[in-house]
N, C-alpha and C positions, 0 to 999 in steps of 0.2 A: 364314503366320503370321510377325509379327515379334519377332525375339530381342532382349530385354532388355540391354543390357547393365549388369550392378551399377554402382551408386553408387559415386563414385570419395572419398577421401576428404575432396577437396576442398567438392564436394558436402554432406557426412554434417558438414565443420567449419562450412559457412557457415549448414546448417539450425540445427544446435548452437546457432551465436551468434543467429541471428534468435528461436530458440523462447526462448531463455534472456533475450533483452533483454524480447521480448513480458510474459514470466509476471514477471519484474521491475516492469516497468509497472503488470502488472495489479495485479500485490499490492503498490504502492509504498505507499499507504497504511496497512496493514498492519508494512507495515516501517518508515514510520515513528516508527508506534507503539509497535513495540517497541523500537526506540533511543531514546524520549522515555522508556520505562514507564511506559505509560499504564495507568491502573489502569479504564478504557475497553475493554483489549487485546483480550480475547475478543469484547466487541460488537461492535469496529471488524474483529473476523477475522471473524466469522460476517458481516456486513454487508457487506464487502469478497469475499468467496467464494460467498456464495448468493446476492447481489443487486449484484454489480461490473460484471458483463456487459451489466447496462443504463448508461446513464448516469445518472441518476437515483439508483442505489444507490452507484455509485464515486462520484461527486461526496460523496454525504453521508458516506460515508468517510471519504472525503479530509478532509471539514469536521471532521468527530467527532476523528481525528487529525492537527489542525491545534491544536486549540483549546489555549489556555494551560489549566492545572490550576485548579481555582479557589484563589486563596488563603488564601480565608477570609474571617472578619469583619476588618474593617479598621480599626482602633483610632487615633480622635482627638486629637492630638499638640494640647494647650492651650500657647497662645504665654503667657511671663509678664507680657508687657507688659499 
């Protein structure tokens, strides 16, 4: 049998920063959305969490939390000339 030996800390820091940049990525869009507040937020979390893992579901994420807010109706400025 061969003896283990434990995880040194260097180890346990480098997985730390690899898992921690990964789940950043994954939920980027998510987090953009909530530094825009997106009033989107929950669909883009639910859509970004249940269906990110394909690409197909994070890309439209990504898009849903990309999108400008709509502004509304857009009222036409009459020139006087």
């Amino acid at each position: 049998m061969f003896l283990q030996e434990p995880l040194g800390f260097g180890t346990f820091f480098l997985f730390s920063v690899l898992g921690t940049a990964i789940l950043t990525v994954y939920l980027l869009p998510t987090i953009l959305a909530a530094f825009a507040k997106e009033e989107k937020l929950p669909v883009i979390m639910m859509l970004n969490v249940c269906f990110g893992w394909t690409i197909i579901g994070y890309v439209a994420a990504l898009a849903l939390a990309g999108q400008e807010a709509d502004p509304g109706p857009r009222h036409r400025v009459e020139s006087p000339v």
